[in-house]
C-alpha positions as CSV (number, residue, x, y, z in Angstrom):
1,X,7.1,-5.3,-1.0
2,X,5.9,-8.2,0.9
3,X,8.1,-11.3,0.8
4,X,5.4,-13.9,3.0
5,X,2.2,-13.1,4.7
6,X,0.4,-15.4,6.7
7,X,0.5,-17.7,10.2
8,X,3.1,-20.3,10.8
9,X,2.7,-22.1,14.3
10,X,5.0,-22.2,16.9
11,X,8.6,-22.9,16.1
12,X,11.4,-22.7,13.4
13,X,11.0,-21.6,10.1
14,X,12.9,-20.3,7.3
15,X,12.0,-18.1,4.2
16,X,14.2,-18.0,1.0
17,X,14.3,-14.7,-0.8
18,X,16.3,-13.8,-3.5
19,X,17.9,-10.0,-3.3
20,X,19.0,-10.6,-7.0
21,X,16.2,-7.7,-8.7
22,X,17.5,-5.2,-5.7
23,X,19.9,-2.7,-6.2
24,X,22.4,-2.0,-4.1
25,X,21.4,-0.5,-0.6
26,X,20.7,-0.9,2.9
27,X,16.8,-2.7,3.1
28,X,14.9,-3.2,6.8
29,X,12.5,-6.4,6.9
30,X,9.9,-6.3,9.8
31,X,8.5,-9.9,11.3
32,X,5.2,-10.1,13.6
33,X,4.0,-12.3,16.0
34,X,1.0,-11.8,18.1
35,X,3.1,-10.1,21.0
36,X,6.0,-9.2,19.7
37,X,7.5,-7.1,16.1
38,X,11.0,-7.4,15.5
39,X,12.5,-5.0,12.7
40,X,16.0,-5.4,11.5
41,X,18.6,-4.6,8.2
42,X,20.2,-6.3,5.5
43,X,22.8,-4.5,3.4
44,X,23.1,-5.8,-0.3
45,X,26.5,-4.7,-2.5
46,X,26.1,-5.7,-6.2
């Protein structure tokens, strides 16, 4: 499922996403940027 797709320019952002139509689990998210992909976990416990 993709949560946001498309370019952002340089700097902070944030994303709001709501885990509340998920079931219970252990769910990886990946994030891209031109040199670098960063993939990491969130865990959620209904």
């Amino acid at each position: 499922q993709t949560i946001v797709e498309g370019f952002y320019s340089r700097g902070m952002h944030s994303i709001d996403f709501s885990s509340d139509k998920l079931p219970s689990g252990i769910y990886l998210y990946k994030m891209e940027t031109g040199t670098q992909t960063l993939i990491k976990k969130f865990i959620t416990i209904k």
